[in-house]
Backbone as JSON Lines, residues from 0, in Angstrom:
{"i":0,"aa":"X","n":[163.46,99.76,61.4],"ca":[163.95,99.16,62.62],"c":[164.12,100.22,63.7]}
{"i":1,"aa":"X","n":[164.32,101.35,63.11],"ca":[164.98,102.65,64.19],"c":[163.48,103.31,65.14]}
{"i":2,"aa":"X","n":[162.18,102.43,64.07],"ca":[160.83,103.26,64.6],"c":[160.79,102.61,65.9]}
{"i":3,"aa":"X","n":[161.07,101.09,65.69],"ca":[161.06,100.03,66.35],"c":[161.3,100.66,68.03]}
{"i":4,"aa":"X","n":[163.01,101.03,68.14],"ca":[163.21,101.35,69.02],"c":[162.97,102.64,69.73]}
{"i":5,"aa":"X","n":[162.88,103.53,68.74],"ca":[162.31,104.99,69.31],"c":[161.11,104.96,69.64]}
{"i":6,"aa":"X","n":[160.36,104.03,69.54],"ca":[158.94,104.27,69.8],"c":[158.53,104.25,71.36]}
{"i":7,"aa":"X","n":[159.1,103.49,71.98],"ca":[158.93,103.57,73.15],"c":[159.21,104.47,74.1]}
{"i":8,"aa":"X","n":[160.36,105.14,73.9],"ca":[160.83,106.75,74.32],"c":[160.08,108.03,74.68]}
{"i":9,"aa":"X","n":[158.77,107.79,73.53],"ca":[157.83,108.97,73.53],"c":[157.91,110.11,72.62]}
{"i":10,"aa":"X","n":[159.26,109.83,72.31],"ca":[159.85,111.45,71.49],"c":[159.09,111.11,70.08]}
{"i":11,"aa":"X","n":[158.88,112.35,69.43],"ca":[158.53,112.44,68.1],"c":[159.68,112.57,67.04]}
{"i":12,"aa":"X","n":[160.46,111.53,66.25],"ca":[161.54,111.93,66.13],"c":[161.24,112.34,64.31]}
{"i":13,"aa":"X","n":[162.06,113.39,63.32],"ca":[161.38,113.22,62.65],"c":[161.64,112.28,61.03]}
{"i":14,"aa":"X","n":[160.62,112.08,60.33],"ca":[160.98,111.14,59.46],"c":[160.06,109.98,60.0]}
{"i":15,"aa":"X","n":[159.64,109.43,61.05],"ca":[159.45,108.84,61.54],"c":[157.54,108.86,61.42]}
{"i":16,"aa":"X","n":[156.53,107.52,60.95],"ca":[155.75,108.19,61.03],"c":[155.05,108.35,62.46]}
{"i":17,"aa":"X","n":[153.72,109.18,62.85],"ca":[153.14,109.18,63.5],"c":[152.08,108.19,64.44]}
{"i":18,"aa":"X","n":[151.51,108.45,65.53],"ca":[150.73,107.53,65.57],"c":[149.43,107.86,65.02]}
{"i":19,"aa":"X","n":[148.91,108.75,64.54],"ca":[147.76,109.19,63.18],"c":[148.59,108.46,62.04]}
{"i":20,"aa":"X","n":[149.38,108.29,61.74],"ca":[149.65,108.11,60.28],"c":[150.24,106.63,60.58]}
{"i":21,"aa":"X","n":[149.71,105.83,61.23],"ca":[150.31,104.46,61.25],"c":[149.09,104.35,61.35]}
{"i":22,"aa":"X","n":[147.72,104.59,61.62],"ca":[146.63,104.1,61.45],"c":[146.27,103.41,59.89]}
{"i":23,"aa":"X","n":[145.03,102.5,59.71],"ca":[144.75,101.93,58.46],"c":[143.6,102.72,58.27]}
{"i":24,"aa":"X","n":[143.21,102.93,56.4],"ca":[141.95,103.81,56.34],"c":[141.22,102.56,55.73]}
{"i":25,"aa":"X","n":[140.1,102.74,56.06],"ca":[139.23,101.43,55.67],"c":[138.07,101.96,54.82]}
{"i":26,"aa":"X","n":[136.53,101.12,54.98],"ca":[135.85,101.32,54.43],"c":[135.58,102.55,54.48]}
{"i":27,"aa":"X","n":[134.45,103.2,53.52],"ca":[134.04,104.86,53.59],"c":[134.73,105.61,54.37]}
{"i":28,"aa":"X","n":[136.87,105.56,54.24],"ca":[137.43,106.69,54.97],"c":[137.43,106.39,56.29]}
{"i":29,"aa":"X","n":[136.97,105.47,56.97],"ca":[136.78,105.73,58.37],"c":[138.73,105.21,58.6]}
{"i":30,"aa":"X","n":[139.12,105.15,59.85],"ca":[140.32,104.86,60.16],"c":[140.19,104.35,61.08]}
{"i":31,"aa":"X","n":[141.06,102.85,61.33],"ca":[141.0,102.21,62.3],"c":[142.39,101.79,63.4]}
{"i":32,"aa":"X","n":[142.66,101.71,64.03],"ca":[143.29,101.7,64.55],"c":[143.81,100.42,64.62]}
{"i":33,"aa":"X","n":[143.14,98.56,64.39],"ca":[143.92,97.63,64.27],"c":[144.21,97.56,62.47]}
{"i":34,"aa":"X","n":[144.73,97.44,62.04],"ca":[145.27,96.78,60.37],"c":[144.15,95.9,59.57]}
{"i":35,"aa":"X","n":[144.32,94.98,61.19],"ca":[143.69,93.74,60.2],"c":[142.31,93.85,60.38]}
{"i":36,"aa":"X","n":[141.67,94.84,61.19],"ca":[140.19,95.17,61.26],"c":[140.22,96.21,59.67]}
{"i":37,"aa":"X","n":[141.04,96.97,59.37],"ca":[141.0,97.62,58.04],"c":[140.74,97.02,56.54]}
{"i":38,"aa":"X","n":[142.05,96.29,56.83],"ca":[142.12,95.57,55.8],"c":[141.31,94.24,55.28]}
{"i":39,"aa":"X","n":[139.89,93.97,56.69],"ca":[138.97,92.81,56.39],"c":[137.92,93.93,55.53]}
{"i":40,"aa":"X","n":[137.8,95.42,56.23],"ca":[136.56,96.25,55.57],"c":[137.06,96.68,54.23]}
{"i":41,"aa":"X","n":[138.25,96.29,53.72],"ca":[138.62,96.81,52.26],"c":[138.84,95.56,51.3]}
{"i":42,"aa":"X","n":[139.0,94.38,52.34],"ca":[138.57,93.2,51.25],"c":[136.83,93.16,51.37]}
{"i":43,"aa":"X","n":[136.33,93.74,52.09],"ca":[134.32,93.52,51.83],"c":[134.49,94.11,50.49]}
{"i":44,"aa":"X","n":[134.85,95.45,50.56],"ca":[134.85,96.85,49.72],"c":[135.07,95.89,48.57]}
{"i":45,"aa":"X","n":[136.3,95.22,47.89],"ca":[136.74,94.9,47.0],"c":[135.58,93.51,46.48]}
{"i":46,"aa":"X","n":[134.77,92.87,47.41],"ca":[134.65,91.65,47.48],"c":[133.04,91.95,46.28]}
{"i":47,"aa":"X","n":[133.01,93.32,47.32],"ca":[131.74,94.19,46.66],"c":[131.51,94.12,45.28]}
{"i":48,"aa":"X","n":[132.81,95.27,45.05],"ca":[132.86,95.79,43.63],"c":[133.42,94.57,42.67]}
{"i":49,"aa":"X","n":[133.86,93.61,43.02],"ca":[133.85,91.96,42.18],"c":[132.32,92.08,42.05]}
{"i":50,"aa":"X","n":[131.43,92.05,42.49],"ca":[130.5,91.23,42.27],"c":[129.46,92.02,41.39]}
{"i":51,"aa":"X","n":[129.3,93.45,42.0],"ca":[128.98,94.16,40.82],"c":[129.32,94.39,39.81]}
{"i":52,"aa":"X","n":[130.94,94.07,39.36],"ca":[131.44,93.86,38.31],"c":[131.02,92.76,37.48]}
{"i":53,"aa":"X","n":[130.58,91.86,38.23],"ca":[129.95,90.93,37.81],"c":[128.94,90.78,36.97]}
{"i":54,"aa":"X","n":[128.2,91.09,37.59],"ca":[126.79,91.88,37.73],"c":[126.76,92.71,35.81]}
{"i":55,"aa":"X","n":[127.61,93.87,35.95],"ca":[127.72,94.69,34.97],"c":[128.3,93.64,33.31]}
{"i":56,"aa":"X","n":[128.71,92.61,33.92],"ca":[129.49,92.32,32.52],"c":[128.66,91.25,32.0]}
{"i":57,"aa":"X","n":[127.38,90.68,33.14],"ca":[126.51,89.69,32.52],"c":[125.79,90.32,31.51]}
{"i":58,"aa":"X","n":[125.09,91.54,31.75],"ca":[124.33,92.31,30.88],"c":[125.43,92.4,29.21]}
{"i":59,"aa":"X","n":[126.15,92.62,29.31],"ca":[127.26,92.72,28.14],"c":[127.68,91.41,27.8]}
{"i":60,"aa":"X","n":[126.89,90.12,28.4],"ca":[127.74,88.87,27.49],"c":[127.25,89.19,26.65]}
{"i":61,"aa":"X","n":[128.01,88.37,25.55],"ca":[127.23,88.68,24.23],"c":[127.23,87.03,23.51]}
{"i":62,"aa":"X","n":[127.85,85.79,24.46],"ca":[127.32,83.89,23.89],"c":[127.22,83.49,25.21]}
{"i":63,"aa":"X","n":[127.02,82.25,24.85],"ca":[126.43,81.33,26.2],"c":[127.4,81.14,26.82]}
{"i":64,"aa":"X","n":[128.99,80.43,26.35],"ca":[129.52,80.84,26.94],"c":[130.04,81.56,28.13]}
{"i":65,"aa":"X","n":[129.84,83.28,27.55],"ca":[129.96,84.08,28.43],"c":[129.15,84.3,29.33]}
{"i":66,"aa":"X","n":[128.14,84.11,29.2],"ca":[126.82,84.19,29.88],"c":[126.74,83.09,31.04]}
{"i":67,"aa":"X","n":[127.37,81.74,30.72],"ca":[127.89,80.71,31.87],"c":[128.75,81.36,32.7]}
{"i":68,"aa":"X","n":[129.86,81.42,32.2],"ca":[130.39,82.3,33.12],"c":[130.34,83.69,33.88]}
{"i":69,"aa":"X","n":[129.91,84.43,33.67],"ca":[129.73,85.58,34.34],"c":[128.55,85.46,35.5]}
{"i":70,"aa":"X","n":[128.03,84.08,35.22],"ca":[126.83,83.73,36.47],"c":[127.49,82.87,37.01]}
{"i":71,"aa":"X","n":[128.5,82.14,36.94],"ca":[129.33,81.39,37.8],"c":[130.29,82.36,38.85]}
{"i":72,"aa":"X","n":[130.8,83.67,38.16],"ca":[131.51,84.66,38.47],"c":[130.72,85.46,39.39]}
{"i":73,"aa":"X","n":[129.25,85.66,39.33],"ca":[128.15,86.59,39.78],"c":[128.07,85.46,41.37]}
{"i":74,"aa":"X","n":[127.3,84.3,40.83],"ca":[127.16,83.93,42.59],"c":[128.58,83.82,43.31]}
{"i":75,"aa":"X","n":[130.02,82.84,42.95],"ca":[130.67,83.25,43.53],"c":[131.33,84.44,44.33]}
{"i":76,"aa":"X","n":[131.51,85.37,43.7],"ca":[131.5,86.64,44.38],"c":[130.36,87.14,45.49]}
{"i":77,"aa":"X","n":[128.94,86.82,44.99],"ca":[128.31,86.87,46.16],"c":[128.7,86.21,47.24]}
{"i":78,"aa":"X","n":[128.76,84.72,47.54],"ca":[129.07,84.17,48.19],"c":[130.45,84.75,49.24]}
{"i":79,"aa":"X","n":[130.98,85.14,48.57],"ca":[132.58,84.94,49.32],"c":[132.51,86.7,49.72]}
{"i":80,"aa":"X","n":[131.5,87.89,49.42],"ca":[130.76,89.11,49.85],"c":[130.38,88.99,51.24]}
{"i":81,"aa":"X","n":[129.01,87.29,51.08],"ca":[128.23,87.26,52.05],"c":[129.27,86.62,53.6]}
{"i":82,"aa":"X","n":[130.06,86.15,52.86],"ca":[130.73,85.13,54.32],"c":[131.88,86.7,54.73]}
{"i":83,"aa":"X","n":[132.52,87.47,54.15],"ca":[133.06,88.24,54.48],"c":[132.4,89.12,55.65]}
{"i":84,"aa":"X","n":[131.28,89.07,55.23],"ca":[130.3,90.09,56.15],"c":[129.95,89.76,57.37]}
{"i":85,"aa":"X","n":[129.7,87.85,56.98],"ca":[129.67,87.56,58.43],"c":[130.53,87.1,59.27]}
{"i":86,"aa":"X","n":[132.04,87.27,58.91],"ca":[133.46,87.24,59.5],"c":[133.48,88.44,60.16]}
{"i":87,"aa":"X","n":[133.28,90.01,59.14],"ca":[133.41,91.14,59.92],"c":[132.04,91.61,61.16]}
{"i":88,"aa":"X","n":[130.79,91.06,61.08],"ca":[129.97,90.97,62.2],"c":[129.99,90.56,63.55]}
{"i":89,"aa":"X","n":[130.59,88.89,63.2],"ca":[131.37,87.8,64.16],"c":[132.65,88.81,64.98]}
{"i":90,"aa":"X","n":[133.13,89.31,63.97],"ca":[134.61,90.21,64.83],"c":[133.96,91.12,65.59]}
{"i":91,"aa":"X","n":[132.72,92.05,64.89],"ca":[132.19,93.22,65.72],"c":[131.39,92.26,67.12]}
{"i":92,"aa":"X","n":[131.14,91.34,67.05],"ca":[130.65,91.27,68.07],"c":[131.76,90.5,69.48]}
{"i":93,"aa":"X","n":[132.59,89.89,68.93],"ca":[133.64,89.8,69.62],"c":[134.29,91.14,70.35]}
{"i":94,"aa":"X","n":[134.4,92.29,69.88],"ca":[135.18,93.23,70.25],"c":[134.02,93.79,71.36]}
{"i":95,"aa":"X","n":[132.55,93.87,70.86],"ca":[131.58,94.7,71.92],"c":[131.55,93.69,72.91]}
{"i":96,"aa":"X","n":[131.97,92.85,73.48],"ca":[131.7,92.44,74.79],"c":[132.89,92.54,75.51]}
């Protein structure tokens, strides 16, 4: 609450974090300056590695079963990869104009 109000002051007070260190780190390290632009490139990131996880555990079913599922698991994750991507495109192109 105390950042709340000191922030506007200018002073660096300490304990308090920075405006470098209130930034979000996103995909490949980069750092962004809104949150929720971060945190859409680290749900891609995550949306990713679901799907290659996917991917990795079809080769290892070992019944049909499993093998149903991990291709039910495989396109979903694609799917919900591909629409992520074109949420974060849609945003990039919102911001360049």
């Amino acid at each position: 609450m105390a950042e709340h109000i000191l922030s506007g002051s200018g002073a660096e007070v300490p304990g308090t974090p920075s405006q470098a260190a209130r930034k979000r780190t996103g995909l490949f390290g980069r750092t962004y300056e809104d949150p929720a632009l971060a945190e859409l490139y680290e749900t891609i990131r995550e949306a990713w590695l679901e799907w290659q996880n996917a991917l990795l555990n079809f080769e290892d079913a070992d019944c049909k079963e499993m093998v149903d599922y991990y291709t039910y698991r495989i396109k979903a994750s694609q799917i919900r990869y591909e629409y992520l991507l074109r949420k974060a495109k849609a945003l990039q192109a919102l911001q360049a104009q």
